[in-house]
N, C-alpha and C positions, 0 to 999 in steps of 0.2 A: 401320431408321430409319423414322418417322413420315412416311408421304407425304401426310398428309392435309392440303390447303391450310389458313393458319391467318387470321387476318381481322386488317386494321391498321387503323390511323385514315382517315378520307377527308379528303380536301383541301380545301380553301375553295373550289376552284372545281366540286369535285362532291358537296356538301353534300346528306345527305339517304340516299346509300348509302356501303355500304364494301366496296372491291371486293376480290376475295379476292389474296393473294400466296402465290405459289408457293415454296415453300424451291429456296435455289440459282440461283434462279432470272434474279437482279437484277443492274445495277452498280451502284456506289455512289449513282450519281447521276442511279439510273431514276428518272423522274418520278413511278411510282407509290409509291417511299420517301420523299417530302418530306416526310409530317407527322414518320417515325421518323425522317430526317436530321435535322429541326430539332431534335426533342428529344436527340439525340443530340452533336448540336453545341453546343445552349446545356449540356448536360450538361457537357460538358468543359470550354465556357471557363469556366461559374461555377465549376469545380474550381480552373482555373487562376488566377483572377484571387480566391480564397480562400489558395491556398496560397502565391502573393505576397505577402501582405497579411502570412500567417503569419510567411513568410520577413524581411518587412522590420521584424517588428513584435519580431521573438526574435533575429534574427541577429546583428544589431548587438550585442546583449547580451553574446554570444561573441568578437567582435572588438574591441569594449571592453573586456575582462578583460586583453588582451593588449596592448591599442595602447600602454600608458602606462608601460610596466614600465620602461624606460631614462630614463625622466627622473622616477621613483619611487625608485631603490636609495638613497636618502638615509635612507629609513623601513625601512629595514636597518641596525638597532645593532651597531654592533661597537665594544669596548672595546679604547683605549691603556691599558697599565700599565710604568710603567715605572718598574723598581724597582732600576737603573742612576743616574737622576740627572748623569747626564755628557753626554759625548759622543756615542755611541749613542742614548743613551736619549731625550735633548734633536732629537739628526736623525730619530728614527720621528716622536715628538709635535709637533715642528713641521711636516714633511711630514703627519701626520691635519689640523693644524688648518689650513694652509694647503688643503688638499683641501673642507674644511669650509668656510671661507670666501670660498673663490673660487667657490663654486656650481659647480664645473668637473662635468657630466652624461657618464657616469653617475660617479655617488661613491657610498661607505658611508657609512652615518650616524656619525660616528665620534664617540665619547664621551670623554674623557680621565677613568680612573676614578685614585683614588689605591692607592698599590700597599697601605696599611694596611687597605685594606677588604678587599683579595684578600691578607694572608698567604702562602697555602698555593698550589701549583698545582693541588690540590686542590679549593681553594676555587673558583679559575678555572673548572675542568672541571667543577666542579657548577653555576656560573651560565650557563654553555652549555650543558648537559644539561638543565636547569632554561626554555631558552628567554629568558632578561635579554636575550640577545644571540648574534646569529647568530656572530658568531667573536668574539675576542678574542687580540689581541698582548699579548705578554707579553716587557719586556726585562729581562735575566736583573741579579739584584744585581751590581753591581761588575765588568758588560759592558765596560766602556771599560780599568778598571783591570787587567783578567785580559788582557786584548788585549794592554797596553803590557809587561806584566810578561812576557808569551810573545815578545815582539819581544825585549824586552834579553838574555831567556837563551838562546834560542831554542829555545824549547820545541815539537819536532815533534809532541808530541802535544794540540797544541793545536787545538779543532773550532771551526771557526767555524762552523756550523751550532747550535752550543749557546748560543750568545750570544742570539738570538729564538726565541721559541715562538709558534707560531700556533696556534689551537685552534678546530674548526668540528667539527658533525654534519652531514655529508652529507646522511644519512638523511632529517632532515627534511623538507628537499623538492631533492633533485636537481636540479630545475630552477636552482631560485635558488643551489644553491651552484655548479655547474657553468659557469652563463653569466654569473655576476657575482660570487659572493663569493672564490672563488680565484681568477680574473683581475684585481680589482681590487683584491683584496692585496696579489699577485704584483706590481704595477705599483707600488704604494706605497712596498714594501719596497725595491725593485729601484732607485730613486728614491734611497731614504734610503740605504740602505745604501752605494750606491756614495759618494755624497756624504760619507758618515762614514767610511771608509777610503779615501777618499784624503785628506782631511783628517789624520788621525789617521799614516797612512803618511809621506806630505810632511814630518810634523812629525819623524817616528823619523828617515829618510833628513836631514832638514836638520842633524838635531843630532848623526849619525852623520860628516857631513861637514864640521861644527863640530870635531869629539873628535878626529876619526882613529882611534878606539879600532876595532883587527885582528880583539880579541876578540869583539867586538859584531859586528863586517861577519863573522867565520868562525860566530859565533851565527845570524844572521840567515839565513846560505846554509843551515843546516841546517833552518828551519822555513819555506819560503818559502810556507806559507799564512797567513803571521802578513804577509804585505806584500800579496799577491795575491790578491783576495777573502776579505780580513779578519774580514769580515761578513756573517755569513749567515744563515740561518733554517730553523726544523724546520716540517714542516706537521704537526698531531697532528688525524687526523681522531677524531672519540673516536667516530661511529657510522655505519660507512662504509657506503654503499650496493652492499653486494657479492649481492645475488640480482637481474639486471636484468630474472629473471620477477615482480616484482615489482609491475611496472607493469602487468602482466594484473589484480591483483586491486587495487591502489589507485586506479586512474583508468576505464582502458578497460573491464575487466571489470565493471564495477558499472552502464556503459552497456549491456553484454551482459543483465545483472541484470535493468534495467527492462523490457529489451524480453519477459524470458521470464517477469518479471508479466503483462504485457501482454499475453502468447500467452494465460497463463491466463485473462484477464479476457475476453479473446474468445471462447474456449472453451466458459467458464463460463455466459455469456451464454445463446446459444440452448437449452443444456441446461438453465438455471434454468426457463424458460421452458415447458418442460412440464410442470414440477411448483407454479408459482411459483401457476398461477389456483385452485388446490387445499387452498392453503394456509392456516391462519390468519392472522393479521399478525404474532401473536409469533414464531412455527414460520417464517414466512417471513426475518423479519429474525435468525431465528438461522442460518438459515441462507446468509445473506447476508456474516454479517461470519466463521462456523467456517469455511466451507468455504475459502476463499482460504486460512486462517492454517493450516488443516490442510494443505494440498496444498501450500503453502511449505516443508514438515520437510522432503520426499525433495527439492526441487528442490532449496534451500538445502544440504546434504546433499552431495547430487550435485556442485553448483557448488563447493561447497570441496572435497572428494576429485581435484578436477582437476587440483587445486594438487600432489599430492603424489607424481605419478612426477616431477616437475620439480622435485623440494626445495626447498620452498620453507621458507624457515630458520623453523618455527613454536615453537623453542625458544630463540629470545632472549630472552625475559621469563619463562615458566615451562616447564615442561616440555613437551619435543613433543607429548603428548598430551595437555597443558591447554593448548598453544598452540591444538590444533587445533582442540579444541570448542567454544574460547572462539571462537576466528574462524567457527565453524560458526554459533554466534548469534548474531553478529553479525551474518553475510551474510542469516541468518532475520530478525534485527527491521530488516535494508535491503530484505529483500521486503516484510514489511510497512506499513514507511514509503512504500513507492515503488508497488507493487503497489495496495494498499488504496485509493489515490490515483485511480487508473485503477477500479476498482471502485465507488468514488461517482461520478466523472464520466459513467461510460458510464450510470447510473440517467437523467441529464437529455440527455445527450448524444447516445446509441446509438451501438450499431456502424459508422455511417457517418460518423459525425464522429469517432470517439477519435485516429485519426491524427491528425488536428490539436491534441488535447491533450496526445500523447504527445510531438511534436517541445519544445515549451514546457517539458515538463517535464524531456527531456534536457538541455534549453540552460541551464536556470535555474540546474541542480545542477551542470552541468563547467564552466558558468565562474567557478564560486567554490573549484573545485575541484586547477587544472593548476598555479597558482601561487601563491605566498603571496600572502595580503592585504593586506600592506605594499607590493608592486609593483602594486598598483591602487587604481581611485580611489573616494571611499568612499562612494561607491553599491553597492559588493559587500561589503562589510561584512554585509550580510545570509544571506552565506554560512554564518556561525560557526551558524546556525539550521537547516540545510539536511539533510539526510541522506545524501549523496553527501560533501561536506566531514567531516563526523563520521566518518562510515564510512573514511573514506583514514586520518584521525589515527591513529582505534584500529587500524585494520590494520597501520601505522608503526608501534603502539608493541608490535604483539605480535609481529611479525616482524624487527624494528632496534632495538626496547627505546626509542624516544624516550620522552620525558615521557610519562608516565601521565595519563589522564586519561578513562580509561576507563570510568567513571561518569559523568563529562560528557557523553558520547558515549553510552553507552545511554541516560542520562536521557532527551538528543533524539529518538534517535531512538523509543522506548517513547513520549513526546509526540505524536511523528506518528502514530504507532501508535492513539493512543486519540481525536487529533483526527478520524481518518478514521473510525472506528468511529462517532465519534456524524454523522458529517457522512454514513455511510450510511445509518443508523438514519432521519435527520430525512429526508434526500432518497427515502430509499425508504418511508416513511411519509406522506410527502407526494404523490408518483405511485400508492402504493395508496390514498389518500384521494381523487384526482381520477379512479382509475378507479372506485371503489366511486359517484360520485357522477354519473359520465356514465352510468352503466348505471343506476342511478337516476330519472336524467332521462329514461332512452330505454325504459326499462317504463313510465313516468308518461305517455310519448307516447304509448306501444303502446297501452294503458291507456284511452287517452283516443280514440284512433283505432277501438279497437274496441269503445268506446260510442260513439260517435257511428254509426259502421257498422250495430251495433244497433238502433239508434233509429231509424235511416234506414229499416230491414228492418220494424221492427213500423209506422212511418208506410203505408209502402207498404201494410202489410197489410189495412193499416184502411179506407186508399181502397179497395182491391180490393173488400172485405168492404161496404161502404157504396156 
């Protein structure tokens, strides 16, 4: 270890020397460290009272995606069809529209569609796969009528489970179907249905007890689901959220993502810097925007290979090994939407400020990101633009097969891609134009200080010489 004493600032009150400090030597709050205490302590609180400022100016933004969701699920379409026309069909659709206009929070946006436009159950399963609407009930043709007919004969094979169909993707976003679209089905249904059989029961039992008919009361004991929950309902998830590693690579993981652009943008930094004052200005900014997008192949690479002693299902949409490539570039054009970002900033920024552009830039993209945009308010609509949002969809659709839309999703994010590109071109074109122009100014001073020094030298000479 270096014992050679090293020299610090002098103090206001012994202006004029600086007295030497011994390493080890001090406590915090020897008197000979006051100049390096204060700097030391204004050092911290202006850190502190920046990263406040950060905190309250970004955080909010995060806790607002989430504060509104339970008196938002109305902006969650879900269709009645009801292709019953009875009794049944009549207790779901007035139970939607009662829910509807009682404003009772939270509720589904409930639509009442006509069963001629959905035909098919087919047709159903495609406008929920399709995204029309987050689930869709479905009462089956000639629900009321199949009920009475299984009461008179008594038909033990009668399901009451096949009387409603529910139909939702999970997949889409967990969130949203988990803490509000099947609970507040479930409440609906449970509602209605109870209401329709016993209606529908009362009525068989009164006019059983009208008849007297033996045949009917020894019918009736043999199907006693045709009296005792009557009514009941299928859940059809058509795109179930069954890999729950999934949520490493649609939300949390892609915060992993930024931060290991991030490492590289730090990295990359001091090392440009040996090579950077050497450079031309083309040779410079080419290697400004290659290198980042080169060193994203192995990371990007890597980052998806992670996924795979965890099976992660990359053969729902095409094959395992075009599931996986295709998510391979994906993850490559989220480094360079998110990365590239961090790469212009730190040009005006530096290394000592990027923390603070990097929390803004996690906040902006998870909270457009955790929950659908129908459960928030429409200040995050600027989400559908984002790179962290696009990035979750296509991951959903190559891993759970939702809606396609996968060209949508690279388009954006290849947009960020090429906005950052020219947004480092201009920023690093513009700091090598204010360095080319202070050195400039500071040979023009040299320049000018050692003619004058000159001139001073040959003045003298001439007095000497005279």
């Amino acid at each position: 270890m270096n014992s050679e004493p090293f020299q610090a600032s002098q103090s206001s009150g012994e202006a004029g020397s600086r007295p030497s400090l011994s390493p080890h030597q001090h406590t915090f709050f020897s008197p000979e460290l006051a100049p390096i205490r204060k700097q030391y302590i204004s050092l911290l609180a202006k850190a502190t009272v920046l990263i406040v400022a950060v905190m309250w100016a970004f955080l909010p933004l995060y806790w607002g995606s989430l504060a509104s969701s339970n008196s938002l699920t109305h902006q969650l379409t879900a269709f009645v069809i009801d292709r019953d026309g009875s009794t049944i069909g009549q207790a779901i659709t007035s139970a939607a529209v009662a829910s509807t206009q009682q404003q009772v929070h939270p509720t589904l946006g409930w639509t009442i569609v006509s069963a001629a436009e959905f035909p098919q159950d087919i047709d159903v399963q495609n406008s929920v796969l399709d995204e029309k609407a987050w689930l869709a009930i479905v009462v089956a043709a000639n629900a009321t009528q199949n009920l009475l007919t299984a009461q008179e004969h008594g038909d033990s094979t009668y399901d009451p489970a096949s009387t409603i169909t529910v139909y939702y993707q999970q997949a889409r976003n967990e969130v949203a179907s988990n803490n509000y679209l099947v609970p507040l089905v479930t409440s609906l249904l449970q509602t209605a249905t109870t209401h329709a059989s016993r209606n529908l029961t009362s009525q068989f039992l009164l006019s059983l007890a009208s008849s007297g008919n033996a045949t009917a009361i020894e019918a009736l004991i043999r199907a006693p689901a045709t009296i005792s929950g009557s009514v009941g309902w299928n859940m059809v998830n058509l795109r179930p959220y069954t890999a729950t590693v999934a949520t490493a690579v649609t939300l949390v993981g892609q915060i992993y993502l930024v931060i290991f652009s991030f490492i590289i943008t730090m990295t990359n930094f001091p090392a440009r810097q040996m090579i950077a004052k050497y450079l031309t200005l083309r040779s410079y900014l080419t290697i400004r925007v290659v290198v980042p997008l080169v060193l994203y192949i192995p990371l990007s690479l890597s980052f998806a290979m992670v996924s795979l002693p965890f099976h992660l299902p990359f053969g729902a949409k095409y094959t395992y090994a075009g599931g996986f490539f295709t998510f391979w570039v994906f993850v490559w054009m989220g480094m360079g939407a998110l990365g590239l970002a961090t790469e212009a900033m730190i040009t005006f920024l530096g290394p000592k400020f990027m923390a603070f552009f990097l929390l803004p830039l996690i906040i902006s993209n998870v909270s457009v990101a955790s929950i659908p945009d129908e459960l928030q308010p429409w200040l995050y609509r600027y989400g559908k633009a984002f790179p962290v949002y696009n990035m979750g969809l296509a991951i959903r659709t190559l891993i759970f097969d939702t809606k396609n839309m996968l060209g949508l999703n690279a388009g954006i994010l290849l947009s960020w891609i090429v906005l950052n590109i020219i947004t480092i071109l201009l920023f690093t074109a513009f700091v090598r134009w204010r360095e080319t122009r202070a050195i400039s100014a500071t040979f023009v001073m040299d320049s000018e200080r050692a003619s004058i020094a000159s001139k001073g030298e040959k003045d003298n000479k001439s007095e000497e010489s005279s």
